[in-house]
C-alpha positions in Angstrom: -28.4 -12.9 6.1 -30.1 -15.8 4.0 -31.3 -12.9 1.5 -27.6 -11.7 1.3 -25.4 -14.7 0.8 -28.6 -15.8 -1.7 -27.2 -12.4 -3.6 -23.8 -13.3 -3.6 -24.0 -16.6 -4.5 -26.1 -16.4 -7.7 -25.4 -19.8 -8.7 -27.7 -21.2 -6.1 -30.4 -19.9 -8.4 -28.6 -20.7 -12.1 -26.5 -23.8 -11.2 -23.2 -21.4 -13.5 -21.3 -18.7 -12.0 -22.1 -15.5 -13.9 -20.0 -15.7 -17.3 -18.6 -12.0 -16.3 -16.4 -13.6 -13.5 -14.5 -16.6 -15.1 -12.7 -15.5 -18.7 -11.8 -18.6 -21.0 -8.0 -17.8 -19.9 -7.1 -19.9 -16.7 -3.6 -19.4 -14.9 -1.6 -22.2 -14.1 -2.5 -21.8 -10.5 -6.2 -23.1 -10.8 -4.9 -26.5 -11.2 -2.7 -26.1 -8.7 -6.3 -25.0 -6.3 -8.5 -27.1 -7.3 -5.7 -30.1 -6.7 -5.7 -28.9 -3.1 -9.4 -29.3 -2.6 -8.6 -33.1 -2.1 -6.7 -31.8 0.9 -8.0 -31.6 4.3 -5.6 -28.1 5.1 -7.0 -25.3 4.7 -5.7 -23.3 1.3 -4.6 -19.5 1.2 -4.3 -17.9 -1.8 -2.2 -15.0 -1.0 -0.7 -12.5 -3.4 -0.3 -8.6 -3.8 -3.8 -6.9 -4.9 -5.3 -7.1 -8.7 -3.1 -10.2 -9.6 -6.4 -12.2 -9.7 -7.2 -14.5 -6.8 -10.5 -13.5 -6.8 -11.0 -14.8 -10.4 -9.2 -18.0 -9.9 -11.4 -18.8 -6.8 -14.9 -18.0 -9.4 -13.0 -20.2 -11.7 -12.6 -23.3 -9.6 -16.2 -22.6 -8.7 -17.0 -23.1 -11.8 -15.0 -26.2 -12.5 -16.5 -27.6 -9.1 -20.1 -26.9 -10.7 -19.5 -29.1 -14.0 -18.0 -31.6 -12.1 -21.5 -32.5 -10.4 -21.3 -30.6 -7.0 -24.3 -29.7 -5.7 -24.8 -26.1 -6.4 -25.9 -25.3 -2.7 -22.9 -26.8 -1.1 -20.5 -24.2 -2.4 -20.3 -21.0 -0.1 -18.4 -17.8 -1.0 -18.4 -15.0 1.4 -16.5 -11.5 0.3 -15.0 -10.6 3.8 -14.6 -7.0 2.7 -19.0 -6.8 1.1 -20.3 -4.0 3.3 -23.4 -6.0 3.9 -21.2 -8.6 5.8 -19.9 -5.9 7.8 -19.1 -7.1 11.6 -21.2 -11.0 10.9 -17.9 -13.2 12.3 -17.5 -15.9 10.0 -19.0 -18.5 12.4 -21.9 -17.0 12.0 -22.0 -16.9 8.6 -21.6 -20.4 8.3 -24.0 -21.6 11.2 -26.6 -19.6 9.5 -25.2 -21.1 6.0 -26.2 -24.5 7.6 -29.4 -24.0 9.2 -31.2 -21.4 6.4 -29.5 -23.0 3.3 -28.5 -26.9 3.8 -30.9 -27.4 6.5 -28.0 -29.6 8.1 -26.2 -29.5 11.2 -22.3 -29.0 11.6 -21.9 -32.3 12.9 -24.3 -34.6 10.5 -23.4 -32.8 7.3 -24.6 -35.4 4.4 -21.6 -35.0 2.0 -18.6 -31.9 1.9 -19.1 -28.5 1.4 -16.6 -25.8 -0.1 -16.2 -22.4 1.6 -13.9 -19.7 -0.1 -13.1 -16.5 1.6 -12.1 -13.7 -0.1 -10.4 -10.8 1.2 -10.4 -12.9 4.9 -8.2 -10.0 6.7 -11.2 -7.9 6.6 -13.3 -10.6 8.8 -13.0 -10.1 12.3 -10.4 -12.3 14.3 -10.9 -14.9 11.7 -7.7 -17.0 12.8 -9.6 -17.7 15.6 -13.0 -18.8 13.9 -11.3 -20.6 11.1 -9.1 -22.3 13.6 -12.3 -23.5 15.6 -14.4 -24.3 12.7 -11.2 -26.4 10.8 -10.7 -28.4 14.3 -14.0 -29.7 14.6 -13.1 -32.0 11.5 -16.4 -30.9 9.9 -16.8 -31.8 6.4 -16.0 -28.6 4.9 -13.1 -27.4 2.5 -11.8 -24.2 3.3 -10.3 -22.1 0.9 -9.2 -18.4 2.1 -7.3 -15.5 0.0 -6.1 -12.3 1.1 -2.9 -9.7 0.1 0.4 -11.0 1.0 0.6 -7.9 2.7 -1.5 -7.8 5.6 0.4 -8.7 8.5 -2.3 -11.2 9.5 -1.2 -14.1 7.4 1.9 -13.9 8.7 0.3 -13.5 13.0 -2.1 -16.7 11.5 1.1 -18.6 11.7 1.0 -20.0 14.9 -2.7 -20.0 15.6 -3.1 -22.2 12.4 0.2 -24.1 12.6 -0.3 -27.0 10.5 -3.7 -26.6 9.5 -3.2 -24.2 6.5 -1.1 -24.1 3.5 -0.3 -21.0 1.1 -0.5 -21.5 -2.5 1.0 -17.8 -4.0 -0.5 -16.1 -6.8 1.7 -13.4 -7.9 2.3 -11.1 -11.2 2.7 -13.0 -14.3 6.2 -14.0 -15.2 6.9 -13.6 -19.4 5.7 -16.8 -20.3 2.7 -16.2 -18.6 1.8 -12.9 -20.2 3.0 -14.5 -23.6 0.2 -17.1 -23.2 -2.3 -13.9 -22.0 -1.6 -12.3 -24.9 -1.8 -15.0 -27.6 -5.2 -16.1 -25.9 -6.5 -12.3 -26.2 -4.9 -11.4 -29.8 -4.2 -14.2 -31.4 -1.3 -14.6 -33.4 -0.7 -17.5 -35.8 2.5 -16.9 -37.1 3.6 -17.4 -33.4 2.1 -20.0 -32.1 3.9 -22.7 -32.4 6.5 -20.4 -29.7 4.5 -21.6 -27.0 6.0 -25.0 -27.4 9.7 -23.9 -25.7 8.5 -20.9 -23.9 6.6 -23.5 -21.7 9.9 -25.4 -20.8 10.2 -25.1 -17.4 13.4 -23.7 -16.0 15.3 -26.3 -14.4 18.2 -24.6 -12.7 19.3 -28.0 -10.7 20.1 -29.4 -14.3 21.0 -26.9 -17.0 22.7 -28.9 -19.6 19.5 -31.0 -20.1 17.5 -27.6 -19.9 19.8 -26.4 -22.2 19.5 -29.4 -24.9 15.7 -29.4 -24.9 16.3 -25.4 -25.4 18.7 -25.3 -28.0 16.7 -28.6 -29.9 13.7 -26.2 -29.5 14.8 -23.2 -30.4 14.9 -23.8 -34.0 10.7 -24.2 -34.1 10.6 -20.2 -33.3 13.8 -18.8 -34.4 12.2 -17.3 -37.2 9.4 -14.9 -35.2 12.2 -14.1 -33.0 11.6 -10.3 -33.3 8.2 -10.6 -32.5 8.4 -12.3 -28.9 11.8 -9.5 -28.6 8.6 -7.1 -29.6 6.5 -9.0 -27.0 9.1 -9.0 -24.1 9.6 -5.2 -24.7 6.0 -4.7 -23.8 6.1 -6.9 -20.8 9.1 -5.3 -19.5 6.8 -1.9 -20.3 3.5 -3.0 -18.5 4.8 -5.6 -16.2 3.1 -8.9 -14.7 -0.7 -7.7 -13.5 -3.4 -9.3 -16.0 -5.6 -6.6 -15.8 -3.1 -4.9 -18.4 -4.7 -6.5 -21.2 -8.0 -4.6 -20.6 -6.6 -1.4 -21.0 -7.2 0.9 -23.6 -3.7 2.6 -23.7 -0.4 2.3 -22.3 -0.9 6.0 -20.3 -4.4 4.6 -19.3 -2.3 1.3 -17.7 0.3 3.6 -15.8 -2.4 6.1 -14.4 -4.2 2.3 -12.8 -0.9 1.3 -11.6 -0.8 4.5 -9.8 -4.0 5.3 -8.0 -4.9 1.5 -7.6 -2.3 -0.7 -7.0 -0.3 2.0 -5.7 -1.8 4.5 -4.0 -4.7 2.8 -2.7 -2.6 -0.6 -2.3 -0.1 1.5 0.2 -3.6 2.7 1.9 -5.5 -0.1 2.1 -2.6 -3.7 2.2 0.4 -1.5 4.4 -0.9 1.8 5.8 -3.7 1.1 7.4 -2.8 -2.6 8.3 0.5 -2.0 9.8 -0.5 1.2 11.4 2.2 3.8 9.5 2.2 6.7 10.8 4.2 8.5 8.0 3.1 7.4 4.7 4.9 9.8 3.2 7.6 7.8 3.3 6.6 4.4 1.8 5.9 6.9 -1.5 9.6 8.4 -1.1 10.8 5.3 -0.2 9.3 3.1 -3.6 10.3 5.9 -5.7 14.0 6.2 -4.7 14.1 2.4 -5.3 12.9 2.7 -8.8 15.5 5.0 -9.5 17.8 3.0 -8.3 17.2 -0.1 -9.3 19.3 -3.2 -8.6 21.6 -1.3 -6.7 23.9 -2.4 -3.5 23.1 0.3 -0.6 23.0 0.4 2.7 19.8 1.4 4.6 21.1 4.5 5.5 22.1 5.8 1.8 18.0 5.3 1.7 16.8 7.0 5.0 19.3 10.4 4.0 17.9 10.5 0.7 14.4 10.0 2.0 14.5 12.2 5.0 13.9 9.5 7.4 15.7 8.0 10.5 17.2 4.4 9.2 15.2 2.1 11.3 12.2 3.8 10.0 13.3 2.8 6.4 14.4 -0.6 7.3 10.8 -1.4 8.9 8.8 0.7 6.2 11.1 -1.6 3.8 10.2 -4.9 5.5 6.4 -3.9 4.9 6.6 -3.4 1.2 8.8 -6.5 1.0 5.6 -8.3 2.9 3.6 -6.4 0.4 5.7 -7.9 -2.2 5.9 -4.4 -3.5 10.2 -4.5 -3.0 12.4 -7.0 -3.1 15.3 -6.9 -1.1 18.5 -9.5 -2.1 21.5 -10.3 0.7 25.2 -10.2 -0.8 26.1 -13.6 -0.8 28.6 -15.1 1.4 29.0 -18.5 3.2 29.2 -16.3 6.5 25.8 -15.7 7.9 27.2 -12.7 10.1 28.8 -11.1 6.2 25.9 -11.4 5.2 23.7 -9.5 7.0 26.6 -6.6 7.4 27.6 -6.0 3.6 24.8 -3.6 1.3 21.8 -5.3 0.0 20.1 -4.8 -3.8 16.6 -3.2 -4.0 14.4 -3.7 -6.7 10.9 -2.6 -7.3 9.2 -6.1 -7.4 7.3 -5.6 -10.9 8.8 -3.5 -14.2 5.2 -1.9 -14.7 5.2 -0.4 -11.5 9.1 0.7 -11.5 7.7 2.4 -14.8 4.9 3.8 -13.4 6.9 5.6 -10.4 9.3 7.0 -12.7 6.4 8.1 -15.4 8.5 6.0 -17.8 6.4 5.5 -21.7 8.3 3.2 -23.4 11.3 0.9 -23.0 14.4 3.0 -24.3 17.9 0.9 -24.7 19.7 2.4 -21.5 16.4 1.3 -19.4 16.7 -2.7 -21.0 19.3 -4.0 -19.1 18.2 -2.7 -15.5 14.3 -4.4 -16.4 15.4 -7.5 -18.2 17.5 -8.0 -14.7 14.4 -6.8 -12.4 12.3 -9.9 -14.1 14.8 -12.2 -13.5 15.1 -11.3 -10.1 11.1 -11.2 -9.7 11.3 -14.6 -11.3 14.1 -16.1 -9.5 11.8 -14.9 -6.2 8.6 -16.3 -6.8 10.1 -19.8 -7.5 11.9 -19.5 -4.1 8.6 -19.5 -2.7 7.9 -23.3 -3.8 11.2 -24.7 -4.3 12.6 -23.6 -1.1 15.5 -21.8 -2.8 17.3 -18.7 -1.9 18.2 -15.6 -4.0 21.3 -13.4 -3.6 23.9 -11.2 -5.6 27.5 -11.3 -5.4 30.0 -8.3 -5.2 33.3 -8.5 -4.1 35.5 -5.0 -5.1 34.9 -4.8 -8.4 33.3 -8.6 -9.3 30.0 -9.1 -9.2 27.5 -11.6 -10.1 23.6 -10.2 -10.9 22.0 -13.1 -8.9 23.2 -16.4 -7.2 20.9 -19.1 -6.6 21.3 -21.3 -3.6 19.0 -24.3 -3.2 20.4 -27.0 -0.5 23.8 -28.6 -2.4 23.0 -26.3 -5.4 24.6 -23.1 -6.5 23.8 -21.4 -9.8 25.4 -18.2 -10.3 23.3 -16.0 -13.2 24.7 -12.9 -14.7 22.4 -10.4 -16.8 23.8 -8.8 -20.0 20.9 -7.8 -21.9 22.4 -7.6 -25.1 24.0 -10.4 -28.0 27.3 -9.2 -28.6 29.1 -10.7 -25.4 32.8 -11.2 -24.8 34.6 -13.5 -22.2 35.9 -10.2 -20.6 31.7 -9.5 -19.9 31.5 -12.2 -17.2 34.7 -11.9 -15.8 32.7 -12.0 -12.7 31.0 -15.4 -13.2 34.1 -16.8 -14.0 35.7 -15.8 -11.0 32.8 -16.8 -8.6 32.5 -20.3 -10.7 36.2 -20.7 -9.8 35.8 -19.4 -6.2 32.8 -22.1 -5.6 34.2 -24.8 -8.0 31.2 -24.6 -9.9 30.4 -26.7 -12.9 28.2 -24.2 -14.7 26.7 -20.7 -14.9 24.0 -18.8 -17.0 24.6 -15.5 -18.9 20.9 -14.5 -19.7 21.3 -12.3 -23.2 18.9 -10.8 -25.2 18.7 -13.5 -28.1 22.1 -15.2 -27.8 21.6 -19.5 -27.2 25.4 -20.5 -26.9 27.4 -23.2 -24.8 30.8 -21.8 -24.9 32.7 -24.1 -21.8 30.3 -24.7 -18.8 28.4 -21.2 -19.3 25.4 -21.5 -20.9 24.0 -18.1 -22.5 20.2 -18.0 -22.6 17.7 -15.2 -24.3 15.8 -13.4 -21.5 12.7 -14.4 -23.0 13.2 -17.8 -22.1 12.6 -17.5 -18.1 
């Protein structure tokens, strides 16, 4: 065992982790990890497979290593490395203590760091972690796994309190903008990075809007390269692995046997116990051609063959997978709401375009994905801020997504294009009315206008 974790943990020996496994980029996320190392909870960094939570934990290593920490007192254990095949984690770390630190748990001279990737594959490890985490050693435990294995979600009362999720999930646009300026350089562009930074701040839009608008000027004349840029996000979608690849066909054949096919096996399959894969597949691929459209289950389970409790479980997984996402029809009725249809989405462009075998971005396919990243967007904020994402139809008005965050609601309507009458958002208006509502967005393809108390917004912007 000594020989093994020895193997893994190279920097033992060189005092640097090996310069293969942290790149110069760093997500936004690794200061948001190594800012909970100051924490006595335990961090999970949880997110769908390939999004990169394995190199953000080598990358805080890293940082932890030039800021002085003793080389030794930095454990990482890959729960799913064959050679650590049926060792519980208590054991690992006992004989981490005696055969490494010649320390005991109870007398350890200063903290240690211990990040565990891929934890679902170690053996009841709620239960070790719990134990280990309540005898108040001087350890920092940091954990990722896929938001898809059921066992995050069964650690929830065993590690009530004790453990904190911080989500790592595919890059939103101005994420892959800064991916792709730090991997191909562009000059001419970068002073863009300036007001694609701005954080969206839907609690106060007119401010957001001002420091937008005062922006926009700075960028306004590369315009039609970021419209280039968000084309090919909309194309290849959030995973950061993208930019290694060769081609785009290259890209869609990895989304398919990795993320997909062997995701599915591997994060929901074999996890959740499926007994008829088949369907997930039919399932995923019925959603992509119908994206963003209000269903009920049982539209699904006819056109997949399946019984409708089937599908609404099998849907549940891949929205645990964070695979789907699946939006309620707003309502102030809590009982409307779960009877009317809800919207589907595949929950990342390059995958929706992956299903469907889809090479390039055509004009009639815009629209649907400009609205899917919104969406996508919309939902990983949710999971800090606490907010809640819907749609609203009512006959024939509809709203593309409604924000509701305590007192707040923001309703946000998608028309991908710059030539927008009144007549386009008749639906806002009337849902603004309805909810006496002192603004709404209209997200466009470059249009920046304040025309009342709607605010239009270029796509590129979220």
């Amino acid at each position: 065992m000594k020989d093994v974790l020895a193997g893994i943990n190279h920097w033992w020996g060189t005092g640097a982790v090996d310069s293969a496994l942290v790149p110069a980029l760093e997500r936004d996320e690794l200061e948001d990890l190594l800012a909970s190392l100051e924490q006595e909870r335990i961090t999970a960094l949880v997110g769908p497979r390939r999004v990169g939570k394995s190199t953000i934990i080598m990358q805080a290593i890293e940082r932890l290593l030039k800021r002085g920490i003793d080389k030794r007192r930095i454990l990482f254990i890959p729960a799913d490395d064959p050679a650590l095949d049926r060792v519980n984690m208590t054991a690992i770390i006992n004989e981490y203590l005696a055969a490494i630190l010649f320390e005991q748990p109870r007398k350890l001279s200063n903290q240690i760091y211990v990040f565990v990737d891929e934890v679902q594959y170690s053996a009841d490890w709620q239960m070790h972690l719990k134990a280990l985490y309540d005898r108040k050693h001087k350890i920092k435990f940091v954990v990722s796994g896929s938001s898809s294995t059921a066992l995050f979600h069964q650690s929830k009362d065993s590690l009530l309190g004790r453990i904190k999720n911080l989500w790592i999930l595919p890059l939103n646009f101005t994420q892959f903008y800064r991916f792709s300026q730090s991997l191909r350089p562009n000059d001419n562009v970068a002073q863009a990075s300036s007001v694609l930074h701005l954080a969206t701040e839907l609690s106060d839009v007119e401010n957001w809007y001002a420091e937008i608008k005062r922006k926009y000027i700075e960028i306004k004349s590369v315009a039609p390269y970021i419209h280039a840029l968000y084309s090919e996000y909309l194309f290849a979608g959030g995973y950061p692995e993208y930019f290694k690849m060769a081609s785009p066909t290259q890209w869609q054949i990895t989304l398919v046997e990795d993320i997909i096919e062997r995701g599915l096996q591997r994060d929901v399959v074999e996890l959740f116990n499926i007994r008829n894969p088949v369907f997930l597949r039919r399932i995923m691929f019925f959603i992509a051609g119908n994206q963003g459209q209000a269903m009920p289950y049982s539209t699904i389970a006819a056109a997949v063959g399946a019984d409708k409790n089937t599908v609404m479980q099998y849907l549940e997984y891949l929205q645990i997978a964070k695979l789907v996402m699946i939006i309620d029809n707003y309502s102030r009725n809590t009982g409307k709401i779960l009877r009317k249809n809800k919207k589907f989405y595949i929950a990342d462009t390059g995958i929706r375009n992956a299903l469907l075998k889809k090479k390039l971005v055509d004009s009639a396919d815009e629209g649907r994905l400009a609205e899917t990243a919104l969406i996508q967007n919309l939902c990983n904020r949710s999971l800090a801020d606490y907010s809640e994402v819907y749609y609203w139809r009512d006959f024939d008005r509809e709203v593309d997504a409604v924000v509701s965050q305590g007192s707040l609601l923001l309703p946000i309507e998608v028309k991908y294009r710059n030539s927008i009458s009144r007549s386009d958002v008749n639906g806002l208006c009337e849902f603004m009315t309805m909810n006496k509502l002192g603004a709404g967005i209209v997200v466009s393809k470059d249009k920046l206008e304040h025309e009342e108390n709607i605010y239009y917004i270029p796509a590129w912007l979220w």
